[in-house]
C-alpha positions, -999 to 999 in steps of 0.1 A, spaced: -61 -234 -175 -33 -215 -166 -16 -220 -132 -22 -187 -123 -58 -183 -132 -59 -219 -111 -44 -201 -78 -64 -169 -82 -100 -195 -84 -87 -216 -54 -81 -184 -33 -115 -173 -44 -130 -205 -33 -110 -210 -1 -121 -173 8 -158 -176 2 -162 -212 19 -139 -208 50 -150 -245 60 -150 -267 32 -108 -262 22 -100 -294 47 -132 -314 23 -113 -302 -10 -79 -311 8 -94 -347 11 -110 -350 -22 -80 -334 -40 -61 -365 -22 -79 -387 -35 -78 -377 -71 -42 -377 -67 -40 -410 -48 -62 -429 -82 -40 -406 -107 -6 -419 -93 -29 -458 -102 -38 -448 -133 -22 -470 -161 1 -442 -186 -21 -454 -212 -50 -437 -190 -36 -408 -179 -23 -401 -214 -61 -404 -226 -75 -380 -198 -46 -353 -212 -58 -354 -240 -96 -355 -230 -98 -330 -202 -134 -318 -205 -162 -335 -184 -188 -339 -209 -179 -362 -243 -196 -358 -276 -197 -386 -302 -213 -383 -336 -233 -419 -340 -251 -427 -377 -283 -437 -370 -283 -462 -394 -324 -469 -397 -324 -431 -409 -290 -428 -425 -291 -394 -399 -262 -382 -378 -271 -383 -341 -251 -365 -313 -246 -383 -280 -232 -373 -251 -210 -393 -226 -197 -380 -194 -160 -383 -192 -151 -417 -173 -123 -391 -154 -153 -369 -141 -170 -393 -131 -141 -407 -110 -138 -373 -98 -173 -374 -87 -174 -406 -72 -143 -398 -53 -153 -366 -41 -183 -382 -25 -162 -405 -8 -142 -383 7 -171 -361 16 -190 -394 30 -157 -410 49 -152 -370 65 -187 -371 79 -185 -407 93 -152 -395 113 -167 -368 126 -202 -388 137 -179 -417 150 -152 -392 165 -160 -403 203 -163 -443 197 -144 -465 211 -120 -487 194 -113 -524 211 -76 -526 215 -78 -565 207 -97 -569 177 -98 -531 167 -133 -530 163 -154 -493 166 -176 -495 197 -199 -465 205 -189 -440 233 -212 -458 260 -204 -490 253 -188 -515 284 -178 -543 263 -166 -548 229 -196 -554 205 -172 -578 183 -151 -602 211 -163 -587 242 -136 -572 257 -141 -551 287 -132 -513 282 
């Protein structure tokens, strides 16, 4: 995709969904965060392989036919399991905003709390 064509979609999408461009912030940062941990070996491999769905001819060899399966690409699936983390982590923050945190043992307490749940520090 061209980097143009690539600006012109993420305007699109940061136009129609006012809310969600701090969510793809987050996601896209952790994409880049498991890219910059990929082994060169890896990253050389998703180059190559951008697309998200795989297909590999198989011989099924009871039949002597060839069989088409199809593997999701282990770099979408990253992408996917990353994006829900962000998505999840985002939400927990925002739940958890008004908890308290024990200075001592840095433990999340919720907002009516008097003690610390963990070493019992008063707040």
């Amino acid at each position: 995709m061209e980097i143009e064509r690539y600006k012109e979609i993420s305007k699109w999408f940061n136009e129609t969904f006012p809310d969600e461009p701090l969510l793809k912030e987050k996601i896209l940062d952790k994409i880049t965060e498991i890219f910059q941990k990929l082994p060169k070996d890896y990253y050389l491999d998703y180059k190559d392989n951008p697309n998200f769905v795989l297909i590999n001819e198989i011989m099924d060899e009871s039949t002597g036919e060839t069989k088409i399966e199809t593997m999701v690409n282990p770099f979408f699936l990253m992408f996917v399991t990353l994006s829900c983390k962000a998505t999840y982590d985002a939400v927990i923050r925002d739940l958890n905003k008004d908890n308290k945190i024990c200075s001592d043992c840095k433990k999340e307490n919720p907002k009516e709390a008097k003690r610390c749940m963990e070493c019992g520090k008063l707040f």
